[in-house]
Structure formats: C-alpha cells, structure tokens
N, C-alpha and C positions, 0 to 999 in steps of 0.2 A: 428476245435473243440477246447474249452479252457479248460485250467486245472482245476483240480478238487480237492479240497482241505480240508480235514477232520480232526479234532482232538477233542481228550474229554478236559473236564475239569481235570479230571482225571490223564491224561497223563501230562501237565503241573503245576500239580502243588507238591511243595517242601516246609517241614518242614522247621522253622523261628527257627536262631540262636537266641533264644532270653537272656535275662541277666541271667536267670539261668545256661547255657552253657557258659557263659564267666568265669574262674576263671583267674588270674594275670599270668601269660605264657604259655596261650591255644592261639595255633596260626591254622592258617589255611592256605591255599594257594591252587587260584582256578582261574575259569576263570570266564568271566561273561558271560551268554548263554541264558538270558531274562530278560528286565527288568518291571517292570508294577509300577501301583499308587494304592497304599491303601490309606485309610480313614486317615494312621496316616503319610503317604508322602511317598515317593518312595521307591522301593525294588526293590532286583535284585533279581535272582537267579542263584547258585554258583554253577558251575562242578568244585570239589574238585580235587586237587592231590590224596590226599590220604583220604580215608570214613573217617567220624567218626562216634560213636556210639551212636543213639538218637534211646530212650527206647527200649535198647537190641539190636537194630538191625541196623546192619553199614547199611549208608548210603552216595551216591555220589554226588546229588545235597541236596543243602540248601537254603533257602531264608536267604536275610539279611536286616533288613529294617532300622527303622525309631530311633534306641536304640539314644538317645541325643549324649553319651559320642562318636560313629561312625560318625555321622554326624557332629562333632565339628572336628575329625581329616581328616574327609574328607572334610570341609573349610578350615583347618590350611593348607591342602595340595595344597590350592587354585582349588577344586572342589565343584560342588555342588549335582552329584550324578555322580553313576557308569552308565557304559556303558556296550551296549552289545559288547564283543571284548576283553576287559578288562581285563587284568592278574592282579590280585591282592596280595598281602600279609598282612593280618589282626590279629592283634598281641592283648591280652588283656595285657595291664602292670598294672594295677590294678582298684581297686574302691576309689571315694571319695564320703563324705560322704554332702550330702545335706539338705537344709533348707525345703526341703519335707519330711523328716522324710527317703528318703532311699538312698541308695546309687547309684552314676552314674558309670558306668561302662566305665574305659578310654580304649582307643587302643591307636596302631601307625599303622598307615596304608602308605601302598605302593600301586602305581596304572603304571601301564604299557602301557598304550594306543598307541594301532598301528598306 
C-alpha cells in the first residue's frame, strides 16, 4: 500500500516580511523550510531563530519575497533566490529614496547553503 499524504492551506502558510517591517538594523536569522512562486516572483519561507512580533502576536515562521532592495543583495551575493536548506542572515541597513516616489528598502544578506 502507498503513502498517504495530507496538508491545508492553512498549515503552510506564513506572514510576508514586507517593507513596513524592515526599519535600518532589524535583522533576522532563519532557516529556509519552503519555498514557492507568487505572481511578484519567488518567496521563501523562514523558521526564525528567534519570533518576532507581527500584529501583537510573535511569530516563527515568515515569508520573504520579492521586496527589490532583497533581491538586489541576493544578486550581489551571486544568487538568484533562496533555497529550501538554507541558513540565512537578513539585515535591513537602510532605505533609498527613488524615482517612484518611495523608498527601497536595502539589506545585507548572508546565505549558508549545505
């Protein structure tokens, strides 16, 4: 007989670090434990070291996706996205300001691949 294999939506899915959470030395560090494709390009999702707090309530895992100013230091790192496996370290060092009227949120990121 073959296995049988169940899960919700529900169960897989995790709140998006998105630019409102980034201020200039909010860092994070985490593993990578899923990755998928949204409409605006890849996204992982993150089991944190340690929670943080999104509306009141800590939380362990995070999505992290498609924010410009991430996926530029995750080129500069010579990648072009995360992996499942993945130990990370995601730093914001600040915002600049752009010709769209808002700002880009920079990191430094670190990636650990087994």
């Amino acid at each position: 007989m073959g296995k049988t294999f169940k899960g919700r939506t529900e169960d897989a899915g995790a709140p998006f670090l998105g630019a409102d959470f980034w201020k200039r030395g909010v860092k994070i560090v985490a593993k990578v434990v899923r990755c998928f494709d949204s409409a605006n390009g890849p996204c992982a999702v993150l089991r944190l070291a340690e929670p943080v707090t999104l509306n009141g309530e800590p939380t362990e895992e995070v999505s992290i996706g498609n924010l410009k100013g991430f996926v530029m230091a995750l080129q500069a790192a010579g990648l072009d996205r995360l992996q499942v496996g993945d130990s990370v370290y995601i730093e914001c060092t600040g915002l600049t300001p752009t010709t769209k009227g808002h700002e880009r949120t920079d990191f430094c990121v670190e990636v650990e691949r087994p």
